[in-house]
Residue frames as a rotation matrix with the C-alpha (Angstrom) as fourth column:
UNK 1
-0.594 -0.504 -0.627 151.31
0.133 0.707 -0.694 -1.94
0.793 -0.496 -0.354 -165.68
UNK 2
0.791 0.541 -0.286 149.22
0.084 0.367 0.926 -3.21
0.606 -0.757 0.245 -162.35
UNK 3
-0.424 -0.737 0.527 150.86
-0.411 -0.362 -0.837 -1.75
0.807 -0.571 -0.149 -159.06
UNK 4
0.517 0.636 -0.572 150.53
0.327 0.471 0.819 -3.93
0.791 -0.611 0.036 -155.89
UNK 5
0.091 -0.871 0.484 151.72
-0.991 -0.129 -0.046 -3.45
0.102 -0.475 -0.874 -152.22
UNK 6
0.558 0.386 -0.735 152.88
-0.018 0.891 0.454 -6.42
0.830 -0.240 0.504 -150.20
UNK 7
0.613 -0.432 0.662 153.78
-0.790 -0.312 0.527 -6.75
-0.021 -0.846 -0.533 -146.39
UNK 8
0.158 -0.721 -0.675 157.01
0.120 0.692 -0.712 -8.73
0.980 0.032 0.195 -146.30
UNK 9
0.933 -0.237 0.270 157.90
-0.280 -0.010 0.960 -9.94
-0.225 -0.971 -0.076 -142.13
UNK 10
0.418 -0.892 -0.169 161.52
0.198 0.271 -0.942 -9.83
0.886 0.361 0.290 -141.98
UNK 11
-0.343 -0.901 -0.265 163.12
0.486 0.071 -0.871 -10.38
0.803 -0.428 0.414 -138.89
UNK 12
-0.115 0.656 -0.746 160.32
0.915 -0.223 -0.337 -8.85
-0.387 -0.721 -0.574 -136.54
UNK 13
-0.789 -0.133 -0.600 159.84
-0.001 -0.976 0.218 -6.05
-0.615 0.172 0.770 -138.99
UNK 14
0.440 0.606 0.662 156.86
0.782 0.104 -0.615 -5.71
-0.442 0.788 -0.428 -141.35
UNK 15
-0.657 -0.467 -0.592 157.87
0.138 -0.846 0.515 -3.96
-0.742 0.257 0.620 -144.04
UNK 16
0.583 0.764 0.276 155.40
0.478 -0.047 -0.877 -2.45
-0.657 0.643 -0.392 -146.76
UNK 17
-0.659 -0.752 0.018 157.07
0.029 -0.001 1.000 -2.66
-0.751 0.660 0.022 -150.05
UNK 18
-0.113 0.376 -0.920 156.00
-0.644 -0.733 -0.221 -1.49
-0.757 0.567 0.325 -152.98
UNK 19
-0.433 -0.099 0.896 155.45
0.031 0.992 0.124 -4.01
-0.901 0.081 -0.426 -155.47
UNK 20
-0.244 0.479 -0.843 153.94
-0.955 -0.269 0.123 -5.15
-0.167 0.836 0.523 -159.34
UNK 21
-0.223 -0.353 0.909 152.67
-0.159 0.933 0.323 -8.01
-0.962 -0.073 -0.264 -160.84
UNK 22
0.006 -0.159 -0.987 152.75
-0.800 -0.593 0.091 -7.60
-0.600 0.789 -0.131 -164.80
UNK 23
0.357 0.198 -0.913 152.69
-0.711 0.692 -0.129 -10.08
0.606 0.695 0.388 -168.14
UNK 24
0.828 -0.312 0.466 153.71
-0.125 0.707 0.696 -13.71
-0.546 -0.634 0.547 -167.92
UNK 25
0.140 -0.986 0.089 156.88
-0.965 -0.156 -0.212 -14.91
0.223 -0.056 -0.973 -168.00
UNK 26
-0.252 -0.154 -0.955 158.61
0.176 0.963 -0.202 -18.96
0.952 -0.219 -0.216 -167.73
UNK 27
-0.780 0.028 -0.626 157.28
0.460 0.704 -0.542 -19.96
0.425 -0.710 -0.561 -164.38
UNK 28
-0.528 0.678 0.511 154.41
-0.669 -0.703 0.241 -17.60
0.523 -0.215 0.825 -164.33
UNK 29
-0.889 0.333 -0.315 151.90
0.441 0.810 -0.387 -18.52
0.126 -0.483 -0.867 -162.24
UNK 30
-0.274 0.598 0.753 148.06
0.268 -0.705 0.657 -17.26
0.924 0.382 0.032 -162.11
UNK 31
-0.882 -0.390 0.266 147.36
0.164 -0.781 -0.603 -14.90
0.443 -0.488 0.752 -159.29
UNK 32
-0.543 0.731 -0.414 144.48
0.659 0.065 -0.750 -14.19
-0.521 -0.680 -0.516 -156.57
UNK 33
-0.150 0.358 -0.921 143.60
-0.056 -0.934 -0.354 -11.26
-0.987 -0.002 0.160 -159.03
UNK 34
0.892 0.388 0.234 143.43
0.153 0.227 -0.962 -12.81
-0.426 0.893 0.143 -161.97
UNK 35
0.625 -0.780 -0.031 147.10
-0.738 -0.603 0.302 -11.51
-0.254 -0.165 -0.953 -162.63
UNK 36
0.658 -0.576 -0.485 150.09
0.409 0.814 -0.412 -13.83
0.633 0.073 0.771 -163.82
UNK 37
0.755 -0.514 0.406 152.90
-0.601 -0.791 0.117 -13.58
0.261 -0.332 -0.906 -161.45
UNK 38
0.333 -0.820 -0.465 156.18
-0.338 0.357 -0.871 -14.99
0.880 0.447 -0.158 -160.95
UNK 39
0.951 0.116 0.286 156.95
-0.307 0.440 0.844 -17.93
-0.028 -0.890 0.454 -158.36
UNK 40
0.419 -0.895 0.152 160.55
-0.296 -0.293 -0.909 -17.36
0.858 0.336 -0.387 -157.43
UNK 41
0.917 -0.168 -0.363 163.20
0.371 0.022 0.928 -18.14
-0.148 -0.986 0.083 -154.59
UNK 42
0.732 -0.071 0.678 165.68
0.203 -0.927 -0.316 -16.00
0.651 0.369 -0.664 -153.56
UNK 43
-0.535 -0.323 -0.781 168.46
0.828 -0.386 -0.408 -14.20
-0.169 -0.864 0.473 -150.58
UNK 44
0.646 0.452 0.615 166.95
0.536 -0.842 0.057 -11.38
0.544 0.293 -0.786 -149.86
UNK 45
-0.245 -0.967 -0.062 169.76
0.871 -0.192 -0.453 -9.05
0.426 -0.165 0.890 -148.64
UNK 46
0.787 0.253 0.562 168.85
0.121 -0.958 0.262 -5.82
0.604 -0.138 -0.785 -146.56
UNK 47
-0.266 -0.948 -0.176 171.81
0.847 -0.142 -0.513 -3.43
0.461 -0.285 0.840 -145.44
UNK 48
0.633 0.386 -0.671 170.81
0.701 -0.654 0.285 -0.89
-0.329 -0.651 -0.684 -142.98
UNK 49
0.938 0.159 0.308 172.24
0.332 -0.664 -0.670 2.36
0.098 0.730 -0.676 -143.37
UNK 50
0.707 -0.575 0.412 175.12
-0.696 -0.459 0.553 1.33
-0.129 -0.677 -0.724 -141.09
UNK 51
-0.485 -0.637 -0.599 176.66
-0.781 0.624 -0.030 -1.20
0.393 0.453 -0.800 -143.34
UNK 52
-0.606 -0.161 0.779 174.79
-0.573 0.768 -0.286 -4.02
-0.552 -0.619 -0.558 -141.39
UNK 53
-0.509 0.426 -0.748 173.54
-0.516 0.545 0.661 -7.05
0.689 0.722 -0.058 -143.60
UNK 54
-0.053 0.760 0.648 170.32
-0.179 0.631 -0.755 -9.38
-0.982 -0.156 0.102 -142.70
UNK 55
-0.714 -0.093 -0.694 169.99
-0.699 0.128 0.703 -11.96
0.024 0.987 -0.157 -144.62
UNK 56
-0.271 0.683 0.678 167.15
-0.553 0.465 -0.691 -13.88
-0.788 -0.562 0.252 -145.37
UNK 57
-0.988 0.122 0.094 166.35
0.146 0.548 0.824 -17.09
0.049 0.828 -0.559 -147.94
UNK 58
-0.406 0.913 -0.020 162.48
-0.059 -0.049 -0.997 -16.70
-0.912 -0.404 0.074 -149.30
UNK 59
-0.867 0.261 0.424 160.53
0.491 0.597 0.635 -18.26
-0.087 0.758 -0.646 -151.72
UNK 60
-0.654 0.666 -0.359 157.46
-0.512 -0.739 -0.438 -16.46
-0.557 -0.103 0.824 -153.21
UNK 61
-0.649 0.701 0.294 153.88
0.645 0.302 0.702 -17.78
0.403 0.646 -0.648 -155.20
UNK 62
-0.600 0.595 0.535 150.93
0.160 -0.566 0.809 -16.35
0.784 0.571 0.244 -155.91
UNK 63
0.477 0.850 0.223 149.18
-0.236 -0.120 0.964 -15.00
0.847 -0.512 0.143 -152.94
UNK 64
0.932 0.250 -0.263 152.16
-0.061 0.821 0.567 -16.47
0.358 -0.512 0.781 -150.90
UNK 65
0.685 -0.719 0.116 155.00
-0.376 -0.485 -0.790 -16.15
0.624 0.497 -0.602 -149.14
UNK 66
0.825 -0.358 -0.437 157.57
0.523 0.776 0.353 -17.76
0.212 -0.520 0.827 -147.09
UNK 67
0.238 -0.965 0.113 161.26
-0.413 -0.206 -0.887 -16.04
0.879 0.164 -0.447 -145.30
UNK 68
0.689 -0.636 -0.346 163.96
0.705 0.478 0.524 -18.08
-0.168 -0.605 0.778 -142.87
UNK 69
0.598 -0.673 0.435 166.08
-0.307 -0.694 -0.652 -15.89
0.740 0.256 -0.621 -141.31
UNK 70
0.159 -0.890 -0.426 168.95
0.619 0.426 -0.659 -15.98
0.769 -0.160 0.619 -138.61
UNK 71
0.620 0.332 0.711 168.23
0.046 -0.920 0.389 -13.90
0.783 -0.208 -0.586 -135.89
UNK 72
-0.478 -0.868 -0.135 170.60
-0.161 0.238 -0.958 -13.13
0.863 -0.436 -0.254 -132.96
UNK 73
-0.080 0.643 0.761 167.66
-0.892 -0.387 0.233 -12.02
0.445 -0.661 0.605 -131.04
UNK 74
0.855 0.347 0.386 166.76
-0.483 0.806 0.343 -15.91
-0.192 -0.480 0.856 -130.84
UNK 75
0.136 -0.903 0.408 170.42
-0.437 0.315 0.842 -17.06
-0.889 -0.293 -0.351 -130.22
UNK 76
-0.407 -0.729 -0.550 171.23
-0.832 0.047 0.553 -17.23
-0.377 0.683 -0.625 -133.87
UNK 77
-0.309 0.575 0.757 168.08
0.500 0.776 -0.385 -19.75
-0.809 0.259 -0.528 -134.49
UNK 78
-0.955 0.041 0.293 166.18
0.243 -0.456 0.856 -19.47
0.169 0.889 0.426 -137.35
UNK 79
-0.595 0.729 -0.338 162.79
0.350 -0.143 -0.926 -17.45
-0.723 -0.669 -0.170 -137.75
UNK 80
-0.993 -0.055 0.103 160.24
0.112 -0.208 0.972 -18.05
-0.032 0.977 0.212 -139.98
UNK 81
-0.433 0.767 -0.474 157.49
-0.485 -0.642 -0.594 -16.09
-0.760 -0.028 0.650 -141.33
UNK 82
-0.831 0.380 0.406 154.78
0.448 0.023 0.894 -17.34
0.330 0.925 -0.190 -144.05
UNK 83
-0.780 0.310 -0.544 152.23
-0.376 -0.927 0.011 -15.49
-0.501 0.213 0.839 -145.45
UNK 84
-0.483 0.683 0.548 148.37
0.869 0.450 0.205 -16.97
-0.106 0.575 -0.811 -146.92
UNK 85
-0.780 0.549 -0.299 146.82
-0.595 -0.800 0.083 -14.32
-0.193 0.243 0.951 -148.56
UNK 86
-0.263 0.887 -0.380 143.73
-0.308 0.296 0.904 -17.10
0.914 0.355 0.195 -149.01
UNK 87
-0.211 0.253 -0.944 143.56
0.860 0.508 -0.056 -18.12
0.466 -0.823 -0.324 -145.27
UNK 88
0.708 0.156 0.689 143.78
-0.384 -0.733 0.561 -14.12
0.592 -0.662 -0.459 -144.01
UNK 89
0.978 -0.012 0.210 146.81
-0.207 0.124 0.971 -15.11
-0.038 -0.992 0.118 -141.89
UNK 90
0.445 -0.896 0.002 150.26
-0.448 -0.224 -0.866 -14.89
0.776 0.384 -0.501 -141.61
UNK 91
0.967 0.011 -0.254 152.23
0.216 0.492 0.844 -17.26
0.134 -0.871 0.473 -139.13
UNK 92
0.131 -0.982 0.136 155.87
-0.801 -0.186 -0.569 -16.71
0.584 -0.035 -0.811 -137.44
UNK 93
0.854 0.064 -0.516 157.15
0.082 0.963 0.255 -19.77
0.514 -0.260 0.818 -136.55
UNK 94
0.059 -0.948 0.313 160.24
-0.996 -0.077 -0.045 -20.20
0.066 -0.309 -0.949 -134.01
UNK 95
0.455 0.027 -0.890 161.48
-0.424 0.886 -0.189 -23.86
0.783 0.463 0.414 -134.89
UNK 96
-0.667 -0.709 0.230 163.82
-0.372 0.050 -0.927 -24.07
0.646 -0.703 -0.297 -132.04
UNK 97
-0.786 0.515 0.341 160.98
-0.469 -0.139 -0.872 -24.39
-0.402 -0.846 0.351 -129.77
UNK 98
-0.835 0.371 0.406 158.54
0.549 0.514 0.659 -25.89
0.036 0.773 -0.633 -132.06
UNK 99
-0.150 0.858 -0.491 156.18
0.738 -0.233 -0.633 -23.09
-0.657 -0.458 -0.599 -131.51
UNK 100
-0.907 -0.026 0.420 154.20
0.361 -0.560 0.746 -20.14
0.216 0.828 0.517 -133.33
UNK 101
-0.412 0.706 -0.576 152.13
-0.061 -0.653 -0.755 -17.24
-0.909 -0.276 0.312 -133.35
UNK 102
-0.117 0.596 0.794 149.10
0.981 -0.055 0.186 -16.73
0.154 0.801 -0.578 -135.92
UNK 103
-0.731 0.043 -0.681 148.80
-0.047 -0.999 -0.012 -13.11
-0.680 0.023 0.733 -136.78
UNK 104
0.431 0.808 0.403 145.74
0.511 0.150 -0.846 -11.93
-0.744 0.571 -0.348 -138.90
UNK 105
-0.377 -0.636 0.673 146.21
0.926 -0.270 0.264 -10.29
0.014 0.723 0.691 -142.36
UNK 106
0.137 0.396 0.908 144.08
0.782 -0.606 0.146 -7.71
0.609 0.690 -0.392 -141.71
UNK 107
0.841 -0.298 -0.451 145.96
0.286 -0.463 0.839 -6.40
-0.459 -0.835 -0.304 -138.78
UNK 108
-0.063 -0.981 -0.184 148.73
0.590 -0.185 0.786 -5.77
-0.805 -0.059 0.590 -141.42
UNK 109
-0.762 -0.407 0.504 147.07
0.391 0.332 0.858 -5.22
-0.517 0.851 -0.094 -144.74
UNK 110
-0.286 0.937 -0.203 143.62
-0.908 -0.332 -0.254 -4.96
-0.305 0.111 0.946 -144.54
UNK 111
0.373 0.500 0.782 143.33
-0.425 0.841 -0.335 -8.91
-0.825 -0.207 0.526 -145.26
UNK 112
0.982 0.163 -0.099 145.33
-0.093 -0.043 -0.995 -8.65
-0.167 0.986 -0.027 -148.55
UNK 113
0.209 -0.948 0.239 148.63
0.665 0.317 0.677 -9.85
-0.717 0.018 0.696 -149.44
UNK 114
-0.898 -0.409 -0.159 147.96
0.278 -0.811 0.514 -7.13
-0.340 0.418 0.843 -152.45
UNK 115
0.413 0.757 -0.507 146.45
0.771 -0.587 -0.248 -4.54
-0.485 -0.288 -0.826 -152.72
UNK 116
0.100 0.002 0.995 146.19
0.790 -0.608 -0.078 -2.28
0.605 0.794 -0.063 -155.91
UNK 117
-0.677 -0.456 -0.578 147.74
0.626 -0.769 -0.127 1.26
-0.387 -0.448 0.806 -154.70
UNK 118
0.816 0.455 -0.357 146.29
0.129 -0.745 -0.655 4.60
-0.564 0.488 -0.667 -155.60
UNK 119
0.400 -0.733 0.550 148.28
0.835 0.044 -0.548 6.33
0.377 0.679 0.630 -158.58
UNK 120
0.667 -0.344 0.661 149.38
-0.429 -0.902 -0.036 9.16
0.608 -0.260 -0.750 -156.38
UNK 121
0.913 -0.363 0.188 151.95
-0.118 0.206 0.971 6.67
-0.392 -0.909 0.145 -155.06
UNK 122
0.105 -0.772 0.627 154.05
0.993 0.110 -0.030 6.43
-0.046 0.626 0.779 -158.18
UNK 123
0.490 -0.090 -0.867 155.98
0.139 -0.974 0.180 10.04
-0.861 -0.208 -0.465 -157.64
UNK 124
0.221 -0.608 -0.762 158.33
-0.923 -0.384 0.039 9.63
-0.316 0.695 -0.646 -160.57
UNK 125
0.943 -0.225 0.246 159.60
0.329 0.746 -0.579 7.29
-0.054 0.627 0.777 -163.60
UNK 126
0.335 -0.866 -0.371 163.24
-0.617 -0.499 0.608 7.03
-0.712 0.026 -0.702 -163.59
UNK 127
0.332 -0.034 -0.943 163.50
-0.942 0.042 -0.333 4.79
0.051 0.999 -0.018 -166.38
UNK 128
0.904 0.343 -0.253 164.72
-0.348 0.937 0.027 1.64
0.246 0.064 0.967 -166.97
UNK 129
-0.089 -0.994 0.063 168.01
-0.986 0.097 0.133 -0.18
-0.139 -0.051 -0.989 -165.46
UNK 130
0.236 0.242 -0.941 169.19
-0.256 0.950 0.180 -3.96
0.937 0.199 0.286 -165.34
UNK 131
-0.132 -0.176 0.976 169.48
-0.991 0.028 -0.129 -5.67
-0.005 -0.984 -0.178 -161.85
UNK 132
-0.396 -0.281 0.874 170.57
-0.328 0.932 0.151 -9.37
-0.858 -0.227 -0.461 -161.52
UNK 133
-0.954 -0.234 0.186 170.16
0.099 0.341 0.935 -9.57
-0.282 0.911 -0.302 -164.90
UNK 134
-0.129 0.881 0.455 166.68
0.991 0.098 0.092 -8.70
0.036 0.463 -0.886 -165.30
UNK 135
-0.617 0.001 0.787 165.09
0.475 -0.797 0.373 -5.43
0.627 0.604 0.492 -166.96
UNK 136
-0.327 0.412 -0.850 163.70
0.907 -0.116 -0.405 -3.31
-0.266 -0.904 -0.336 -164.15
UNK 137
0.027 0.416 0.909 161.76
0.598 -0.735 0.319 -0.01
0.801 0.535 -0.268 -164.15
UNK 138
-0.576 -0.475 -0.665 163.16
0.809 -0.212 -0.549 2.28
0.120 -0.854 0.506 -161.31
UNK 139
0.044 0.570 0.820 160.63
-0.025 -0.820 0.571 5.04
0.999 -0.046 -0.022 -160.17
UNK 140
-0.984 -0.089 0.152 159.79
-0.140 -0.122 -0.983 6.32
0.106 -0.989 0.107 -156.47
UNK 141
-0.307 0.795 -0.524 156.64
0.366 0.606 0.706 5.29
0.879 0.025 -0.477 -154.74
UNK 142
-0.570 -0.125 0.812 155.50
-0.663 -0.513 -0.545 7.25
0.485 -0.849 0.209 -152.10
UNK 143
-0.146 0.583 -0.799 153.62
0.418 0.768 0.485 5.00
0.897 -0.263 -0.356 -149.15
UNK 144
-0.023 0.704 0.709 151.18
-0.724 -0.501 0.474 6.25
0.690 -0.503 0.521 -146.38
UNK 145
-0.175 0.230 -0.957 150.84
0.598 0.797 0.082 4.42
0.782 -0.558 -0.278 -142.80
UNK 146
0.809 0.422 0.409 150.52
-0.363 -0.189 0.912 4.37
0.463 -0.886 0.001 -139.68
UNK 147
-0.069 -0.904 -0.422 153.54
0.060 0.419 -0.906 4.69
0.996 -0.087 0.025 -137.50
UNK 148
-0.335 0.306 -0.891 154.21
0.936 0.220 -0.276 4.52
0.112 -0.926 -0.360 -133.29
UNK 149
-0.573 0.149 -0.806 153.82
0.546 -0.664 -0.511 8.51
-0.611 -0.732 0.300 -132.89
UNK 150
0.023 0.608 -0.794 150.82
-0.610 -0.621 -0.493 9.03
-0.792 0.495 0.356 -136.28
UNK 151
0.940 0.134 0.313 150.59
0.253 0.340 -0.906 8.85
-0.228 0.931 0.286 -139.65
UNK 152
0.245 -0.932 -0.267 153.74
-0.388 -0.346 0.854 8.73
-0.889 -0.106 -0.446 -141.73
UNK 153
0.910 0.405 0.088 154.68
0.040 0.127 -0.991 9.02
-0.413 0.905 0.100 -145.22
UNK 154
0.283 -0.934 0.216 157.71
-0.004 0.225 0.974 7.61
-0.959 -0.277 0.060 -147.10
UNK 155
0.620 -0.169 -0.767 159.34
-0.782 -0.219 -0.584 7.84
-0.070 0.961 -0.267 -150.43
UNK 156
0.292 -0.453 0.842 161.27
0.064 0.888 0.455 4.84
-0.954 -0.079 0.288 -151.77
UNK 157
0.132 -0.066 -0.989 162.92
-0.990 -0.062 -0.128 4.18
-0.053 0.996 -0.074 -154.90
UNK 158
0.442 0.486 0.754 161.88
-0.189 0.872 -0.451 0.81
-0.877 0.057 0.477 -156.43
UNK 159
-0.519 -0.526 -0.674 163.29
-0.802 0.029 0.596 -1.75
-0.294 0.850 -0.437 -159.15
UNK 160
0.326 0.714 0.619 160.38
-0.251 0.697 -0.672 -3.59
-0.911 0.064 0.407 -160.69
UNK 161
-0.876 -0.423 -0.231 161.28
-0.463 0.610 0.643 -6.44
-0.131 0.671 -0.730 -163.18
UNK 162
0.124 0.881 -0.457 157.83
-0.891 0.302 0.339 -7.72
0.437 0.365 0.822 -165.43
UNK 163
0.193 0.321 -0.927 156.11
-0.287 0.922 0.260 -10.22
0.938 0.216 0.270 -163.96
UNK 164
-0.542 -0.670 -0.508 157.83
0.565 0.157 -0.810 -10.26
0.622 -0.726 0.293 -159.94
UNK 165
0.206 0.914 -0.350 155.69
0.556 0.185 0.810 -10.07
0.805 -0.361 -0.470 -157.25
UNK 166
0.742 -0.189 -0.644 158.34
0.401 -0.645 0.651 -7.28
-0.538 -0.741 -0.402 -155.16
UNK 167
0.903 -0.426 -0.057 160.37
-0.386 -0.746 -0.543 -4.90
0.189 0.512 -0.838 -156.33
UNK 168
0.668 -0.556 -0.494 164.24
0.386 0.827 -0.409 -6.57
0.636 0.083 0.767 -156.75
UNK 169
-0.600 -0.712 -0.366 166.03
0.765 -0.376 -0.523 -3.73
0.234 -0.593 0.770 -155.28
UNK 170
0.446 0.739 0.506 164.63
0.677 -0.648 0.349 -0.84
0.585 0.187 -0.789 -152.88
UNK 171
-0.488 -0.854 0.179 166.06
0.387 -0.396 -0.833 2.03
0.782 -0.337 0.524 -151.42
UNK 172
0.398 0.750 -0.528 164.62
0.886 -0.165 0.433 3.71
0.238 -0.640 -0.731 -148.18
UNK 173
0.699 0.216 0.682 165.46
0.319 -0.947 -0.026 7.09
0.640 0.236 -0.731 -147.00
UNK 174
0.873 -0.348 0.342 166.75
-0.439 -0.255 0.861 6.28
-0.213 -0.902 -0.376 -144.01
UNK 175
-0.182 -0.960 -0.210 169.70
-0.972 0.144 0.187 4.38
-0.149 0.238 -0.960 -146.38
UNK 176
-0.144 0.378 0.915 168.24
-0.239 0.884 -0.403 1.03
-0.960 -0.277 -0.037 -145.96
UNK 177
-0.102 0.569 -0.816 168.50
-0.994 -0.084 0.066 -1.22
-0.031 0.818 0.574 -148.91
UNK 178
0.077 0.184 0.980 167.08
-0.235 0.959 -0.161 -4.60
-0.969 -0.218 0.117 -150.00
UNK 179
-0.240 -0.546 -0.803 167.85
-0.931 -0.106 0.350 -6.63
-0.276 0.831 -0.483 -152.59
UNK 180
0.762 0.530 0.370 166.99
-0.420 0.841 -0.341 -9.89
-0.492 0.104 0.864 -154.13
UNK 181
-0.344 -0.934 0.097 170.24
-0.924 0.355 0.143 -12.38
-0.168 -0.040 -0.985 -154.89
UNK 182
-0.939 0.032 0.342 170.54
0.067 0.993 0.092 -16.03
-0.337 0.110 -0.935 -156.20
UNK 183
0.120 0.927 -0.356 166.86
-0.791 -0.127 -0.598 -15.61
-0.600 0.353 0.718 -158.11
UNK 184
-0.949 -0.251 0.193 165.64
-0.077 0.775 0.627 -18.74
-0.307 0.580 -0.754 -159.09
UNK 185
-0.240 0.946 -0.216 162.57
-0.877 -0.307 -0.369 -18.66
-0.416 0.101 0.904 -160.75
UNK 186
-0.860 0.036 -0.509 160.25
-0.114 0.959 0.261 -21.64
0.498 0.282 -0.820 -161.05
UNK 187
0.465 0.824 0.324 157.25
-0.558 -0.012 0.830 -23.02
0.687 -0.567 0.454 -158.68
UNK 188
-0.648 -0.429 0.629 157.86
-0.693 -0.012 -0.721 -23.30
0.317 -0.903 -0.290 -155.16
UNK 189
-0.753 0.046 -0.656 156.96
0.134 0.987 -0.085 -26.64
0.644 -0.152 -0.750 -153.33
UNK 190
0.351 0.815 0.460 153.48
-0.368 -0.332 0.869 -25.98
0.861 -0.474 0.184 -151.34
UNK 191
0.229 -0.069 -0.971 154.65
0.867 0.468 0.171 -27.52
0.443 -0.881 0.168 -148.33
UNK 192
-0.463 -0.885 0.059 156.91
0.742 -0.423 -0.520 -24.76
0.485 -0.197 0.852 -147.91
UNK 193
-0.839 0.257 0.480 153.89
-0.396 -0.893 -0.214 -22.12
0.373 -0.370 0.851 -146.99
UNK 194
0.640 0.661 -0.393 151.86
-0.075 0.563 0.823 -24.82
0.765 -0.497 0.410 -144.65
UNK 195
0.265 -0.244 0.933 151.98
-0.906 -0.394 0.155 -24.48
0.330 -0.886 -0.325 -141.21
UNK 196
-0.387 -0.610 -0.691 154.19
-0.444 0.780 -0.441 -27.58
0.808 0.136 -0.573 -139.93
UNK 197
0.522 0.405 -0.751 153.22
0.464 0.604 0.648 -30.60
0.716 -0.686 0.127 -137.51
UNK 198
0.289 -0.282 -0.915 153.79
0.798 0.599 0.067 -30.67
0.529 -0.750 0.398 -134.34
UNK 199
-0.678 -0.735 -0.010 154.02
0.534 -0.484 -0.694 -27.20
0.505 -0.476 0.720 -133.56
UNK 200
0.458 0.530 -0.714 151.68
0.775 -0.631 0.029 -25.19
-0.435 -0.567 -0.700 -130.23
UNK 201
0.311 0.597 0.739 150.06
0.562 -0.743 0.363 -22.14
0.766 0.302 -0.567 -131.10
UNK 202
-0.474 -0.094 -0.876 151.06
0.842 -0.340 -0.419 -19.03
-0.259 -0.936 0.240 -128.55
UNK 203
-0.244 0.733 -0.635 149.32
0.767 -0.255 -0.588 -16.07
-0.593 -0.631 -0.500 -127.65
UNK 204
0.371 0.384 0.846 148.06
0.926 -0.090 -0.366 -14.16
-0.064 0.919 -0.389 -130.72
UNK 205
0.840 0.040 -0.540 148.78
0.247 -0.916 0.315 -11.00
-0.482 -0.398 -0.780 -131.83
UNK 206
0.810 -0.499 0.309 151.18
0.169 -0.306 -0.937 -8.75
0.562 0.811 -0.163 -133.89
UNK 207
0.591 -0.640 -0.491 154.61
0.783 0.307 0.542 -9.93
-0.196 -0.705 0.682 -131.97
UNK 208
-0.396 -0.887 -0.237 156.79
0.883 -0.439 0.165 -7.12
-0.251 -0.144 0.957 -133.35
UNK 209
-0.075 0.396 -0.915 154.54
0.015 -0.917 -0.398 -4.46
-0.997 -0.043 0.063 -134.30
UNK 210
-0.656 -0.109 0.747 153.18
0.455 0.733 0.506 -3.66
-0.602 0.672 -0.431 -137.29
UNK 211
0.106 0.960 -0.260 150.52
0.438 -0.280 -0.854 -2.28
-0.893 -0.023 -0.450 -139.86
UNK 212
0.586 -0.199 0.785 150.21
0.807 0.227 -0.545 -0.72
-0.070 0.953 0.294 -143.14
């Protein structure tokens, strides 16, 4: 199996999630790497370690991503992130306002929606469960960044399911988990990751912080 990361913006977080993208499968789709990879939409569900849910609807394709969340920050509007791993550029849109920042990819990524890991990030195989009905391979993943006060290195435990372009369920140390809910798999409508009319550009830059 082929191990990828990808930065997912959720709610003014970046998060850097492990990730695969593995045989094909009914709605495969072919990949910036040559790769087949499942184009899917989803809830994505993260619960903090204090019981609190964020929820977010997002829709994935090759090289591409798209999430619409609810945020209270912006009085309970929605905020949405997409992701062009062929443009280099990741936009957050605030619809309310019709406005949006442009963020490069290589201020998060290195210019890469994925990027092939080293193998000293898989720490352990825990074998093999089912999650929303699909056959997953559960292992930890250790991941290397850059945080506000250094480097900083996490362990995660990960449920990768052939062919899915993020891991369905992950766990984080700090308790934090995400999940993937309502999976429909299929191709996702291009509109969905094109930057809409009618909306002004504001001052660049990585609005909530960020990096790999």
């Amino acid at each position: 199996m082929t191990y990828h990361k990808i930065p997912v913006v959720l709610g003014g977080l970046f998060l850097v999630l492990a990730s695969c993208v593995l045989a094909p499968a009914s709605g495969t789709e072919r990949g910036t790497d040559g790769t087949r990879t499942v184009s899917f939409a989803a809830d994505q569900v993260v619960t903090t370690g204090g019981g609190k849910k964020i929820v977010s609807r997002c829709h994935f394709a090759p090289g591409r991503l798209r999430f619409e969340i609810q945020t209270s920050r912006h009085h309970g509007r929605a905020l949405v992130t997409i992701g062009r791993q062929d443009l280099g550029k990741a936009w957050i849109l605030f619809p309310s306002m019709h406005r949006y920042q442009e963020i490069s990819l290589a201020e998060l990524s290195g210019g890469e929606l994925f990027l092939k890991p080293s193998p000293e990030e898989i720490v352990e195989r825990l074998g093999f469960e089912t999650f929303e009905g699909y056959r997953c391979e559960k292992m930890r993943v250790r991941h290397s960044g850059e945080g506000a006060n250094g480097p900083v290195e996490v362990i995660v435990t990960v449920w990768m399911a052939d062919g899915f372009p993020v891991p369905l369920r992950t766990v984080s140390p700090n308790g934090t988990v995400t999940e993937y809910h309502h999976i429909v798999v299929g191709p996702q409508p291009a509109g969905l990751f094109e930057l809409p009319d009618g909306y002004t550009k504001m001052p660049g830059g990585v609005p909530f912080g960020g990096g790999r």
